[in-house]
N, C-alpha and C positions, 0 to 999 in steps of 0.2 A: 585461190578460186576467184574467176570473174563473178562478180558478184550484178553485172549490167546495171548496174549503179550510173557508170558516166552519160554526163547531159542531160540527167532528171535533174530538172530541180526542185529543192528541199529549201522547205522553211524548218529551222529550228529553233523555237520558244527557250527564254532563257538563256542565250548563249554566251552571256557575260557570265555565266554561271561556271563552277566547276564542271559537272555533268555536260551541259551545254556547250559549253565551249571542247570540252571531247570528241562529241558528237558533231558539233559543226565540222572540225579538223579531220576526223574519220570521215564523214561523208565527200569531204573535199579530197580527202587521199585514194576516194574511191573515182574520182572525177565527176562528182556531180556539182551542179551551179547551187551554192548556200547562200539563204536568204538569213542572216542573223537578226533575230529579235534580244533587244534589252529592253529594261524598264529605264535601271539606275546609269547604269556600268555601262556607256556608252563608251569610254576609251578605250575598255578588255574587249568590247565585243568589235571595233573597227579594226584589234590587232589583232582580230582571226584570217582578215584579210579576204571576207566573203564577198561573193558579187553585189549585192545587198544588207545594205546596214538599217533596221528600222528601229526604231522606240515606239513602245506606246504600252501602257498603262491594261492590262488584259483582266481588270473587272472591269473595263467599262466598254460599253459597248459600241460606241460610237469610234472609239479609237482601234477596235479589234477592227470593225470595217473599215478602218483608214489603211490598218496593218495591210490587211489581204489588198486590199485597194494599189498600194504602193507595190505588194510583194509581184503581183503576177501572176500568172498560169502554174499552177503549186502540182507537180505528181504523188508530190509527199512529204506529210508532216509528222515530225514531231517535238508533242508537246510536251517539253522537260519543262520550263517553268514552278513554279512553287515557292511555298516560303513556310518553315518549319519553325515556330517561336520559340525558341531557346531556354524559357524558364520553364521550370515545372511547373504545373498546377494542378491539382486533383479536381475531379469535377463540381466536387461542394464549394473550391474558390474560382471556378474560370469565370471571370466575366463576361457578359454577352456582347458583350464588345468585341475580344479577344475570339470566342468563339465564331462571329460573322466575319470578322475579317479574317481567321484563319479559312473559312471553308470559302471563303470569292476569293484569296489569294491562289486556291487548288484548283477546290471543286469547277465555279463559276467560271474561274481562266481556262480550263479545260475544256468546259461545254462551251463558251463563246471561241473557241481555238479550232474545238471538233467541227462545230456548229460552219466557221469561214470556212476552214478546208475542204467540209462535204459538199458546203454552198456551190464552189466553183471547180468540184472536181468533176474530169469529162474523161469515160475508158475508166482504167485499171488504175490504181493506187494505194498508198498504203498507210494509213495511221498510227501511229505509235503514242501512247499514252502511257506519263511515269505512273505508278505507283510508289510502293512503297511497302517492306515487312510492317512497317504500322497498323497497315490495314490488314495484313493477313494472322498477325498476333496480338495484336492492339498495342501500345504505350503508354504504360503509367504519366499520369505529368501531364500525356499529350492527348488526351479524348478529343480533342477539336480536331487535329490531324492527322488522326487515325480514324476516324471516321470521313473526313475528305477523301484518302485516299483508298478505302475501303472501299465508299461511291465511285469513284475514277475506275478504278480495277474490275469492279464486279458489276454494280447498278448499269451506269455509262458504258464504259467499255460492250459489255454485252448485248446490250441495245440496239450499241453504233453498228456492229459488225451483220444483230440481222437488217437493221434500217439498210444502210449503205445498198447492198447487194437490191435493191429496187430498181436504183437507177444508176450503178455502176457495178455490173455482176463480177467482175474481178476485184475489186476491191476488199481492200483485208483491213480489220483493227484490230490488234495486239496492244499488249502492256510488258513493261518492263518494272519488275518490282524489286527496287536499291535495299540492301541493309544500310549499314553506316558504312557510309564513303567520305573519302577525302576532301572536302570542299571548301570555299572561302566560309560557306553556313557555316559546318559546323568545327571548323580548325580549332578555334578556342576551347570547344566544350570535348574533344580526343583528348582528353589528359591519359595519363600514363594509366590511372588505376578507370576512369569510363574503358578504356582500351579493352584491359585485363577482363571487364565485369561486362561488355559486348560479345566478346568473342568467346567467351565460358559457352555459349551458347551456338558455337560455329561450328562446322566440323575440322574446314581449315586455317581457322582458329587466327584470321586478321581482316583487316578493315579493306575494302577493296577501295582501288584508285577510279578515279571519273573515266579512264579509259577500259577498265571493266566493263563499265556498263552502256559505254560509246559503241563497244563491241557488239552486244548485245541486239542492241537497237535498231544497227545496221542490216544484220542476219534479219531480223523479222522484217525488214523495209526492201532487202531487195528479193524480187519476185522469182530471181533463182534461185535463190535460198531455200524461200522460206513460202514459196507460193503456193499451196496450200495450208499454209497455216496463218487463222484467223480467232480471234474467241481467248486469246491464250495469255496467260500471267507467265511469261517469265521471271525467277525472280535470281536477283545475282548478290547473293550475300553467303556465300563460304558454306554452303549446305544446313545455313540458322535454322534452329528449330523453336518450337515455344515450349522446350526446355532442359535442363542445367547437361551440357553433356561433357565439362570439366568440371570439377569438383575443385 
């Protein structure tokens, strides 16, 4: 399927990322001009080979308007970026520390992402914002980031799609909501038995790869796809549910 994808150009947040860097490569296979955003991982996200390489730091605001500044005439973004803190902690230990820097590493990057992109979008466009099954069944351990992306999904997202349509009536915001994906995040923490004790709960019972959900992304972003569809969580994790459906 022509997806009319080619010669829009896409920013995508994150794209030293697993996820991110999928999504760059899918939008680029579709022939659109990619704008790649890193924070860290400035040498994975120039090997994507995008027409645009940026850094900058997306809790802070000053440097998200440098982002768009550098990026250009944006038809469509989206914001994969995130950062999932890897230790457990129940909510009687999270520190408030832990707890603000997990939701401006989401939350905050998200609304200052949505925030540029709606700034300077003109005509039809389309937004895509991660989520996450965190937010739709919550995560022990992870209360901080599961409620970030709980906000992004449902609060924001919802919001955005009736704000938007004011001053660009074609314009669509979607989400895309990951189980457990393959990523540089979370490689370490896929042991054999997390594997086994994720997927209990799948119907098709494995972990999906960053091009799962690159796939995804792209369906809601191009407007032959997906053009009337706005408002909407997709989520791409093996049919998960919030609970045990192997035994």
């Amino acid at each position: 399927m022509d997806t009319g994808l080619s010669g829009k150009r896409v920013l995508v947040t994150g794209a030293s990322g697993g996820i991110g860097g999928a999504c760059a490569r899918a939008f680029a296979a579709e022939g659109a001009e990619v704008v790649a955003h890193f924070h860290q991982g400035r040498k994975r996200a120039e090997a994507l080979g995008a027409a645009v390489v940026v850094g900058a730091d997306l809790t802070r605001e000053d440097e998200v308007d440098r982002l768009f500044a550098e990026a250009g005439p944006l038809d469509i973004c989206a914001a994969v970026a995130g950062v999932w803190p890897s230790e457990d902690q129940p909510v009687w230990e999270l520190p408030l520390e832990r707890w603000r820097a997990t939701l401006d590493a989401n939350l905050t990057a998200s609304f200052l992402t949505a925030r540029g992109f709606l700034r300077q979008l003109d005509g039809e466009g389309a937004l895509v914002l991660v989520g996450s099954t965190a937010g739709i069944f919550g995560e022990a351990g992870h209360a901080d980031y599961a409620a970030a992306k709980a906000a992004i999904a449902h609060g924001l997202a919802l919001s955005l799609k009736n704000e938007v349509v004011r001053t660009a009536p074609s314009a669509r915001v979607n989400v895309v909501a990951p189980g457990w994906t393959v990523s540089p995040m979370t490689a370490e923490d896929l042991t054999e038995e997390t594997v086994a004790q994720v997927t209990a709960t799948m119907a098709l019972r494995k972990v999906a790869e960053p091009a799962d959900v690159a796939r995804s992304v792209v369906f809601l972003c191009s407007e032959r796809a997906a053009g009337h569809v706005t408002g909407q969580i997709v989520t791409v994790a093996g049919g998960m549910e919030g609970r045990l459906l192997h035994p």
